[in-house]
C-alpha positions in Angstrom: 59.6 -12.6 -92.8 55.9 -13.5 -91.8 56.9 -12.8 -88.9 58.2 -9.5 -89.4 54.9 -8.4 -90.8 52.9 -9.7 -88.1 55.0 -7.2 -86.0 54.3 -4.6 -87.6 51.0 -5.2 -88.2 50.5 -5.3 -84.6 52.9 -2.7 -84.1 51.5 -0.5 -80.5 51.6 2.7 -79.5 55.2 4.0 -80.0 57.1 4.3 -76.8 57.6 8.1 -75.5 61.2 7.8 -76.5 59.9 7.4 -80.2 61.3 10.2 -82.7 58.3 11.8 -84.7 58.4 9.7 -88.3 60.0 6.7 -86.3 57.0 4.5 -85.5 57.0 1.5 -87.0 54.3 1.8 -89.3 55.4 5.6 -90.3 55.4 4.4 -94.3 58.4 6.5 -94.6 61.1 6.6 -91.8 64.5 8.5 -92.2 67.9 6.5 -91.9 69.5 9.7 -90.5 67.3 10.1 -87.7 65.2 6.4 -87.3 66.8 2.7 -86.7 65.9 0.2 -89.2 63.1 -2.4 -88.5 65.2 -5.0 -89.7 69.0 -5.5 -90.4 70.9 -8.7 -91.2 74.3 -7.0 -91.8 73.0 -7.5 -95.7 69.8 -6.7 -95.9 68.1 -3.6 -93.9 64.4 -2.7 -93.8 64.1 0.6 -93.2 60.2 0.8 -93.6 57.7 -1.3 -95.1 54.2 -1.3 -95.8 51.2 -2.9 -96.5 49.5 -1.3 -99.7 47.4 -4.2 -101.5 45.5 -7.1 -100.8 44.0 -9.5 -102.9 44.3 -12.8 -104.8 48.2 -14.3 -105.6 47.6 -13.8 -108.9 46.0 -9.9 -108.3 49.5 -9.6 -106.3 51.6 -10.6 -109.0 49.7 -8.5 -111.5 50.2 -5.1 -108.8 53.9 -6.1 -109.2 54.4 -5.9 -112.4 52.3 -3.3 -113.0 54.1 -1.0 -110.6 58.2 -2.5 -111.3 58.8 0.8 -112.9 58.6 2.4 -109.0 61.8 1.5 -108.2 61.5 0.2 -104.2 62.1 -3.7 -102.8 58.9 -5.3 -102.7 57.2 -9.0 -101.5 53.8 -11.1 -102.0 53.3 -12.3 -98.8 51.0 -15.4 -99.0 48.4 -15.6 -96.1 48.0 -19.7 -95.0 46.5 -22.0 -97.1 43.8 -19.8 -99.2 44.7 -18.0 -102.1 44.8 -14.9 -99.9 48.2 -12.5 -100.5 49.3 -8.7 -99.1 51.4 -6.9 -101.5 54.4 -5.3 -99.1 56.8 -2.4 -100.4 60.0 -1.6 -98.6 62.6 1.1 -98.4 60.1 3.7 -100.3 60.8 7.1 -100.7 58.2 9.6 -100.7 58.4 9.4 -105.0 58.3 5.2 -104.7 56.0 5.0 -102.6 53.5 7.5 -104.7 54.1 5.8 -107.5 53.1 2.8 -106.2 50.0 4.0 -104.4 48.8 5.7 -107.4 48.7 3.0 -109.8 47.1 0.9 -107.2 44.4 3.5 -106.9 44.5 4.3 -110.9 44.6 0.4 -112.1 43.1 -2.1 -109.1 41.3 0.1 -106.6 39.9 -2.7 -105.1 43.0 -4.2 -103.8 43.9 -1.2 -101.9 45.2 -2.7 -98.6 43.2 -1.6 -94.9 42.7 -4.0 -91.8 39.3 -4.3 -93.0 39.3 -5.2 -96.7 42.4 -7.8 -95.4 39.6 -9.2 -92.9 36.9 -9.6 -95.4 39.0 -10.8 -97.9 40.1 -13.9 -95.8 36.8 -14.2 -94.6 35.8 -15.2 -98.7 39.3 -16.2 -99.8 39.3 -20.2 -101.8 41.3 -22.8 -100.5 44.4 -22.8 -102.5 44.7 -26.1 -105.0 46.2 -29.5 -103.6 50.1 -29.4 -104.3 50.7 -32.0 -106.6 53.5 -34.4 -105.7 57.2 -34.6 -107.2 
């Protein structure tokens, strides 16, 4: 799945043949019109986006604090710093508000852009030794 978001991340100029809404990184992309990013035959990604960054522990706190939105969602952790991106999937235009807001309204600082993710793994700790079984 790392690899997924990398993708995206990275994601270039849509090709001409692109429906409007059906980049990649459109945060919202409709089924009817748009093929999903990602389809197992169980799981499909129809969009997904980046919308906090911050500390494990900040992204387990956005998560909680937002399970009332109602969309699929994953802390992504970044190597081996206590770096993590809060991802939301499948959002509808209501989810993905409701999300978005009580980032803004609760942890404004975590709000997720290229350049806070930069800066934040520029000063992101090492994470702790894992201790042995």
């Amino acid at each position: 799945m790392i690899g997924l978001l990398a993708l995206v991340l990275a994601a270039a100029d849509p090709a001409p043949d692109v429906a409007p809404g059906c980049e990649e990184r459109a945060p919202i992309r409709d089924p009817a019109v748009c093929a999903p990013l990602y389809d197992d035959g169980e799981y499909v990604i129809q969009n997904m986006e980046s919308v906090a960054v911050g500390t494990t522990e900040d992204m387990q706190r956005v998560r909680k604090g937002t399970q009332h939105c109602g969309l699929d969602n994953r802390i992504d952790g970044v190597g081996a710093v206590d770096l993590a991106v809060y991802d939301i999937f499948n959002a509808t235009e209501a989810s993905r508000a409701c999300v978005r807001d009580w980032i803004r309204d609760n942890a404004p600082e975590l709000v997720f852009s290229e350049e806070r993710f930069e800066q934040k793994f520029e000063t992101a700790p090492p994470l702790p030794p894992r201790e042995k079984p």
